[in-house]
TORMIDO-429114 format. One line per 3 residues: number of its first residue (from 0); their letters; for each residue z negated, x, y negated of C-alpha. Coordinates in Angstrom, 2 decimals, m for minus. Each point is the difference from the previous one (the first is absolute). Layout:
BEGIN
NUM) a) Z:X:Y  ...
***
This chain:
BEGIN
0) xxx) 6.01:19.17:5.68  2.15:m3.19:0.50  m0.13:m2.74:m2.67
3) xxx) m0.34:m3.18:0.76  2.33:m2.70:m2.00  m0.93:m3.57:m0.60
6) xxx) 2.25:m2.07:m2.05  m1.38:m2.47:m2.92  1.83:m2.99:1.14
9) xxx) 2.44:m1.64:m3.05  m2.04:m3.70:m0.34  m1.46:m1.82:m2.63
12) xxx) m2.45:m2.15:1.88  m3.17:m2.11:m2.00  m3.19:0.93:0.32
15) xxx) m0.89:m2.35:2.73  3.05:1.04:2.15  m2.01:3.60:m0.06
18) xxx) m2.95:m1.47:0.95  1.23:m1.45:2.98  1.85:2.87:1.27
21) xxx) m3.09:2.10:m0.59  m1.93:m2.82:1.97  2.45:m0.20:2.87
24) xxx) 0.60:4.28:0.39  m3.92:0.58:m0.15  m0.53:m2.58:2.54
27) xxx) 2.97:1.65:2.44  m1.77:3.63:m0.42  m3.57:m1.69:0.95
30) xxx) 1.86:m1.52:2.94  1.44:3.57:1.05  m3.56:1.47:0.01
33) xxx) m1.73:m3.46:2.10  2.45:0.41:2.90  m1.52:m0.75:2.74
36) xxx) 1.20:2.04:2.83  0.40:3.70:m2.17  0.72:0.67:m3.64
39) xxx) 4.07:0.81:m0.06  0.23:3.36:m2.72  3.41:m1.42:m0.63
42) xxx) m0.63:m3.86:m0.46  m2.55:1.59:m2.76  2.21:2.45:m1.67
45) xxx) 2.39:m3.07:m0.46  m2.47:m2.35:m1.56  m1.30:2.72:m2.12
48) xxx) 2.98:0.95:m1.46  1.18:m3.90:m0.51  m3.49:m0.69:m1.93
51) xxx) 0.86:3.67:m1.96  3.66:m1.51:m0.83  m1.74:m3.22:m0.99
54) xxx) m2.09:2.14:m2.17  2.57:2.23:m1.69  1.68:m3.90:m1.00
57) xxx) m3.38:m1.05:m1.77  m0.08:3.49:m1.60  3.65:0.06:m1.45
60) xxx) m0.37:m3.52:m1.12  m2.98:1.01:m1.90  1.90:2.83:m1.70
63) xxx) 2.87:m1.99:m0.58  m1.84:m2.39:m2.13  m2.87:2.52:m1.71
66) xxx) 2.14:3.22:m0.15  m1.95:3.25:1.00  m3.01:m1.63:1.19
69) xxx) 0.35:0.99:3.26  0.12:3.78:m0.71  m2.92:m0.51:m2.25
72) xxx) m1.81:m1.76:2.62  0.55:2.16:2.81  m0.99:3.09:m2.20
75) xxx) m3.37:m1.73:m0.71  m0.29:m0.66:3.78  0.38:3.97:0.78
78) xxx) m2.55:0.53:m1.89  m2.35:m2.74:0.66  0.12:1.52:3.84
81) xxx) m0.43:3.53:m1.24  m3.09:m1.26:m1.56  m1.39:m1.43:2.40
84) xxx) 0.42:2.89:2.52  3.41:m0.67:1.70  1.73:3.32:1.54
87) xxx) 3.55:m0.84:0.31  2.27:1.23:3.29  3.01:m0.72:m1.44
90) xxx) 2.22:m1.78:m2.45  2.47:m2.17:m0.15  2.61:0.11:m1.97
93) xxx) 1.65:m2.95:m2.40  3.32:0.80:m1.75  1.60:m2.16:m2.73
96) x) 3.58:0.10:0.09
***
């Protein structure tokens, strides 16, 4: 198995800075799937990974300001998909340093 490292980013942008980032990566992903001559594997892995790095920045900002919650809220996601009949392939991993 080979793990796969994404950083969270050292920024302290407002709420509305999030929101447009969000905005702008989702609409670059969408883009990567509407091509219109073929569907590039790599312009999608790209976008994906800049809307997951966007992501991880809304998370840690969360935790940052509400200690824990994120833990707690990810716990009671697990679960809420085990409930409703999710099989999971695999995990990914999260480490705190």
């Amino acid at each position: 198995m080979h793990d796969i490292k994404l950083p969270v980013l050292e920024k302290n942008d407002r709420w509305s800075e999030h929101v447009l980032k969000l905005t702008e990566e989702y609409n670059e992903l969408l883009c990567a799937f509407l091509k219109e001559d073929s569907i590039r594997f790599e312009d999608v892995i790209e976008e994906t990974l800049d809307l997951i790095q966007v992501c991880i920045g809304i998370l840690d900002k969360l935790d940052t300001d509400r200690p824990g919650i994120v833990r707690l809220s990810a716990m009671k996601h697990i679960e809420k998909l085990h409930s409703r009949g999710w099989k999971f392939k695999k995990w990914l991993y999260i480490n705190e340093d």
